[in-house]
Phi, psi and omega in degrees: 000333176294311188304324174320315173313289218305314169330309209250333187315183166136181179269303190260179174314137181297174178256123172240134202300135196225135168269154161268152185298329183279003149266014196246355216210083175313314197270333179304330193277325189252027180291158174226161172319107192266184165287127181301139180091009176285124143346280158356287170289321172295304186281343165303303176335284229262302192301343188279299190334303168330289210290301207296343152259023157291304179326320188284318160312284198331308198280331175296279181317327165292331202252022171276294175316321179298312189288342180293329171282313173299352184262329174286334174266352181301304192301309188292068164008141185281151189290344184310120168333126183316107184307347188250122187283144190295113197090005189268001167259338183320188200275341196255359177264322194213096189284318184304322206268352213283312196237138175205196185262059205281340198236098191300330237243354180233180179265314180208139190185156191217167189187116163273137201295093163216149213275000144216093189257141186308148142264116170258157220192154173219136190244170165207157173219116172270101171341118182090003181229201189230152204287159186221151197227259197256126135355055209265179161304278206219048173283327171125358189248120204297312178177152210190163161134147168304148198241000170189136169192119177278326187101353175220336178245331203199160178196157206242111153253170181211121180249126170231124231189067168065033176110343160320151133217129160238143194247100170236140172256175171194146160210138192257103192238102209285177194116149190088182189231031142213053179096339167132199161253197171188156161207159181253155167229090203259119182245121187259155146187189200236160175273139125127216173229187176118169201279147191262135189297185183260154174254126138222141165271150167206108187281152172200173171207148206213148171260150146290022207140309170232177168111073170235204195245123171201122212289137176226117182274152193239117146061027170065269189341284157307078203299113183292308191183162193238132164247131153250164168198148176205175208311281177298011217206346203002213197278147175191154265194100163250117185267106175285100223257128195281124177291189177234152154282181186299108157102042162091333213285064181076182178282142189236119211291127147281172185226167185209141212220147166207105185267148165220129216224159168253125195267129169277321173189146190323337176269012185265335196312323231256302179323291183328294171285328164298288180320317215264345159299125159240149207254050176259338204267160198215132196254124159219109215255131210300151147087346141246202167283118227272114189237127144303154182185149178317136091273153176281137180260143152325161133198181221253347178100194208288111175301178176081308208255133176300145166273166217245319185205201183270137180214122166232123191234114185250144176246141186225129182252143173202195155242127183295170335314123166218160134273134152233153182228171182206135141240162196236100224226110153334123173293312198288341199253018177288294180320319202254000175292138188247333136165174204316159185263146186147127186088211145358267191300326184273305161339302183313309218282319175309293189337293167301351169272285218316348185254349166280326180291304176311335223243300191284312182270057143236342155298354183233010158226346169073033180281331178285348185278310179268003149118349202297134171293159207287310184302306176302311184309293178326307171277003162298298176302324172297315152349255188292022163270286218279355175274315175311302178323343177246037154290130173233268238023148216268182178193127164177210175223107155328153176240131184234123222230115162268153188309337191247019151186129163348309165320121165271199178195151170286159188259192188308170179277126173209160206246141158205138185247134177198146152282160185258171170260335196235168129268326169284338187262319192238030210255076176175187202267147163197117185310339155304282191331330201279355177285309159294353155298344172250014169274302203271337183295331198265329160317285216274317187210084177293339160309328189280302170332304176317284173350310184279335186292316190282315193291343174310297178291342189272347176277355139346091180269147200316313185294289025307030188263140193229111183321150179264346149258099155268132209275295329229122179059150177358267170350287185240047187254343171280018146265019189232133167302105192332328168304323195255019189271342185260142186261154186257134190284009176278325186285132201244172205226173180259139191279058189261001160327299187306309163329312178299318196279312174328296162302290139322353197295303168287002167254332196293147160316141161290322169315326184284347181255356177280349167237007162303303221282002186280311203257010178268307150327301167311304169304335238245349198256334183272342146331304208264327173272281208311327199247001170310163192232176200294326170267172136304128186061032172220136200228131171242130177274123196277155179074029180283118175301136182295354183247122194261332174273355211256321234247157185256324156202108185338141176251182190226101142315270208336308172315035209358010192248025166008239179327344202298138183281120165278231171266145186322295211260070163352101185228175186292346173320334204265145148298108204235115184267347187285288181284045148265298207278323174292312180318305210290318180292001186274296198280316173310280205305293175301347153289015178241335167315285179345304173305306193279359128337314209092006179262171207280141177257331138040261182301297169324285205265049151248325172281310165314326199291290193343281190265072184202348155317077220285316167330301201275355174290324185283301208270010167281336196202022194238132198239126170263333152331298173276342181068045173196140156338142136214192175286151163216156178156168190304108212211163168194141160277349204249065185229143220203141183266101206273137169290114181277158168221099168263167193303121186305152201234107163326099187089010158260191186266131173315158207251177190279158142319132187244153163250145185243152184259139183267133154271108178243010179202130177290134179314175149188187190273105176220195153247172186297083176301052189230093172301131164155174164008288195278343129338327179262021193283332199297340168297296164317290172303010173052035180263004172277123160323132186294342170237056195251136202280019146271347164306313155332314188279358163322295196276298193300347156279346180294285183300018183232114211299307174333353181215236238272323187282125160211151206298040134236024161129189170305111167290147183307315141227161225282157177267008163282352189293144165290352182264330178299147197029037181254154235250097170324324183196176197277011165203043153254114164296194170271146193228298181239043192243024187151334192284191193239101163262157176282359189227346168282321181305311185300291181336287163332304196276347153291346173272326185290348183287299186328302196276353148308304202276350193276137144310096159208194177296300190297005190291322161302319187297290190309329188289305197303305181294298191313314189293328194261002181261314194292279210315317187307272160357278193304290184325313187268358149289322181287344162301308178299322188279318171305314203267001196226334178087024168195168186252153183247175159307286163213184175238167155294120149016276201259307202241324168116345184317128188293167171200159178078215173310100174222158346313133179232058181256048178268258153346282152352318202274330226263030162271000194252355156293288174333291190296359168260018166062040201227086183245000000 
């Protein structure tokens, strides 16, 4: 394999060797000049032109054919047998999985894994405020996220809103050949006291595509209930339940509003119904005052825009405290329905999930059993409810740019089943991240891990490359900022799916690992040819931006540590130890696949033996200047972001001032100085030998608050770094420059666990920091989720506060592995 690097590395797409004709052709070759004004000579004349603009078509038509070809396997699904076998999600292959809380990107909504699936969906409008949908940032709703979700029958969420709480349920009830029923419960009421605002809900159910509708009305007003059918869901009865007060108390008075619409596409819903308030419908509760309020009107939809599907929306205006329940009742599952989930029956049924859930995660992470308090078990719980809870699945076409043409092009029509990392921010799949979702995912349901696991693998284009952002359809591509929506095919991902797999591994089927293992294989060998480094055993991350003035230090998205600093200037020069240390954990997990398969395992542990080679790890990457692992490459420290002023243009408006990066010492080949995250992997990955005598300075870079240490975990780089919290570019804030991530942190504390339980020197020392990093660790997320109602992105520093994205219960969760000792 190595040599194969050496063969095939370099900065760009390979070259493939073109002859020219005229070395294919001995008399073209030994031709000579004849004399001028020779007959002779004017037809060798005329016949070399020929042939050289044969030559010149020819060479033209290769390097056409080369870019047709690489944009076609660019496109082309890998030939492997599908890891997710064909039918194996439907409602009658997989009834648990069938119908779910799928679309992570709303506050409350149910959907089935189909690749145009009917959806249902919830809206709300507090009169004088805005309507809510979708998962915003900075909408304005104090905190949300599921407080219990098993991941397959049922889930509790709690929504607060400017004085709201609205509380939605769902129970899942099988029977039947298309997934069973299910009903919802949405309970409103207001925090404090004082007259209660007018409310509307808007229940709604919508087609993508296929699929149809049909309104069924009360009284010409009142949507009652919608019948429907569709290819998977075959007939089937969504009902809207008259509300109640609060605790049962009878029927509870309403206005009731119903649109029916033509939908151009599911990412439209939000538009749809906002054009269709009108402030004319009117509430008058016998014996009171009579108030206006937005309802929704018929209309014909979005002018301009083709219809796509069906949209029926029923609206119910009150005053909280109410209930409403909705149920969704199966054609198929009618012989076998005992009556309706509703009511009654549906309260028993919460009850019994809700005490099944409680009863399976304390069997399965045990926090009452250590002693963990009742408020931490709770947010433990909520944790990993809310990653269940952010599951989705997509359908759609990536939009994709191979290196050797401009163009972008869509890639195949393709299915992913994932977890998001955001519902507000990130409400889609990304491949680093979904390898730590499943360390927590493959604990509470290895079956659902697999699953996820497999659909992952199945996005795998003929070369082996799996975009590191999926895009996938309408939905969620109206959540993404248009720079970041085309994936490049050079860019590679940190491989942590294998982190996952590595756990999973000794428990998984063998059928499930045998159809794994092709396309595992495949990634795992276009990682190790696309991402070679300038040696043997040596790795580059590929996509580092490319504009040398804008950036303070160019980043590397593929790595996920986007900001985190490399070498200054980006060359074929460089060394990268963080995808040195993944490659190794890559090459481990398939030779220990390999084995357990029969298959030769070889190739796999004689390249983990390599790069695990702690000799040959120092002298690629051990800086004795610095006393620490690092990146080497063409670099200078000495660089700084200057306000630039151009030169002003006769009779325009003077232009704005920029910052720009200044170079004050010309780079050369060196190595990195930037303490922090990627300096600690041999560690994070355990590929340092327990008695190895870089472990110290390891650990005393951990342990030393002037660099790593803060009482809430590790920071990202050292705060002596010239980098730390320094501002990339005049609108990029520091990212990977100093904060507290959670999943680098997990990593820490697992190793640091290892090299606790290993017979070495350091074992007191690592037993000691892992107590005091978990303890650290745990307190200020669990601090934080108190004071704010949510898991971050990351935290600060200096104070322990979250930052970035929230609710962030992608990573962010695998603290409730950390509070269960469980790496």
């Amino acid at each position: 394999m190595a040599g194969e690097r050496r063969r095939r590395g370099g900065d760009g797409p390979r070259e493939r060797p073109r002859e020219r004709l005229r070395d294919r052709d001995p008399k073209l070759r030994q031709q000579q000049k004849p004399p001028r004004g020779s007959g002779r000579g004017r037809t060798a004349l005329a016949l070399t032109a020929a042939a050289a603009a044969l030559a010149l078509g020819l060479a033209a038509a290769a390097v056409e054919w080369n870019r047709w070809s690489e944009v076609s396997r660019l496109v082309t699904p890998h030939p492997a047998p599908r890891a997710v076998p064909p039918g194996s999600t439907g409602p009658l292959a997989s009834p648990t999985y069938f119908w779910g809380t799928y679309r992570p990107h709303v506050y409350f909504g149910m959907k089935t894994r189909s690749p145009r699936a009917v959806v249902t969906g919830l809206m709300w409008l507090q009169h004088g405020g805005n309507l809510r949908h979708t998962t915003e940032q900075n909408d304005g709703v104090s905190r949300y996220g599921w407080l219990m979700h098993d991941g397959e029958n049922f889930g509790v969420q709690e929504i607060r809103d400017e004085g709201l709480v609205l509380r939605t349920e769902f129970v899942k009830q099988p029977g039947g050949d298309h997934g069973g029923d299910w009903s919802w419960r949405v309970t409103v009421k207001m925090e404090g006291k004082g007259p209660a605002p007018l409310l509307s809900l808007f229940f709604y159910v919508a087609t993508d595509g296929q699929g149809t509708l049909r309104p069924v009305l009360e009284n010409r007003t009142r949507l009652a209930a919608v019948a429907g059918t569709s290819e998977e869901l075959g007939d089937f009865t969504l009902t809207f339940l008259s509300p109640s007060g609060e605790g049962g108390e009878g029927p509870k008075y309403a206005s009731y509003n119903f649109l029916a619409a033509a939908v151009p596409g599911l990412h439209r819903l939000t538009d749809l119904v906002r054009q269709s308030l009108r402030e004319s419908s009117v509430f008058s509760p016998p014996g009171r005052p009579r108030r206006r309020f937005f309802g929704v009107s018929s209309t014909g939809g979005l002018p301009g825009e083709p219809p796509r599907g069906q949209l029926l929306l029923h609206q119910v205006t009150l005053e909280p405290p109410a209930v409403l329940e909705v149920t969704l009742e199966s054609g198929s599952a009618a012989a076998a329905r005992r009556g309706r989930l509703a009511g009654a029956a549906l309260s028993a049924a919460l009850a019994r999930h809700t005490a099944a859930f409680e009863q399976r995660f304390e069997e399965t992470f045990g926090l009452g059993t250590r002693g963990v308090s009742l408020p931490q078990r709770r947010f433990a719980q909520a944790a990993l409810s809310e990653m269940l809870g952010g599951i989705g699945f997509f359908h759609g076409h990536s939009l994709l740019r191979s290196e050797r043409r401009e163009e972008p092009v869509p890639g195949s029509e393709s299915v992913l089943f994932t977890a998001v990392p955001s519902r507000s921010c990130f409400p889609r799949g990304f491949l680093w991240d979904e390898g730590f979702h499943l360390l927590l995912l493959g604990r509470w349901d290895r079956a659902l891990a697999c699953d996820i696991l497999a659909h992952w693998l199945d996005l795998l284009n003929a070369d082996g490359w799996i975009p590191r952002e999926q895009i996938l359809g309408d939905e969620a591509r109206a959540r993404v900022p248009p720079e970041f929506v085309l994936q490049h095919s050079e860019t590679a991902n940190p491989p942590t799916l294998l982190l996952a797999l590595e756990r999973l591994l000794p428990d998984a089927p063998l059928p499930y690992l045998r159809r794994l293992f092709p396309r595992l294989r495949a990634w795992f060998e276009w990682l190790n040819r696309t991402q070679a480094g300038p040696e043997p055993f040596t790795f580059r991350w590929r996509g580092r931006d490319s504009d040398l003035e804008r950036f303070l230090n160019p980043k590397t998205l593929s790595s996920g540590l986007d900001d985190y600093p490399r070498a200054s200037h980006p060359s074929a020069q460089e060394r990268h130890l963080d995808l040195r240390c993944w490659m190794a954990l890559g090459a481990r997990v398939l030779a220990a696949l390999a084995e357990r398969l029969g298959e030769p395992p070889a190739p796999y542990g004689h390249m983990a033996a390599a790069l695990s080679d702690n000799d040959l790890l120092d002298r690629l990457h051990w800086a004795p200047e610095l006393g620490t692992f690092a990146d080497f490459g063409n670099h200078s420290a000495a660089v700084a972001l200057r306000w630039h002023h151009p030169a002003a243009v006769p009779g325009r408006p003077p232009p704005a001032p920029r910052l720009r990066r200044e170079v004050r010492e010309a780079p050369r080949l060196q190595f990195v100085g930037a303490l922090g995250y990627v300096s600690l992997f041999p560690l994070l990955l355990q590929l340092l030998r327990v008695d190895s005598p870089r472990l110290p300075a390891l650990l005393d870079s951990m342990r030393d608050e002037r660099q790593l240490w803060t009482p809430f975990g590790l920071r990202s780089l050292a705060r002596d770094s010239p980098w730390y919290l320094r501002r990339n570019t005049e609108h990029d804030p520091p990212y990977w420059r100093g904060s507290v991530w959670v999943n680098i942190n997990f990593l820490a504390l697992r190793a640091l666990r290892g090299y606790a339980r290993a017979a070495g020197p350091h074992r007191e020392r690592a037993a000691e920091l892992y107590r005091q990093l978990r303890h650290n660790l745990v307190a200020n997320v669990f601090r934080q989720y108190e004071a704010t109602g949510f898991l971050w992105e990351h935290y600060r520093d200096s104070d322990g506060s979250g930052q970035g994205c929230h609710p962030f219960a992608g990573w962010s969760a695998l603290v409730v592995l950390a509070m269960a000792e469980d790496y």
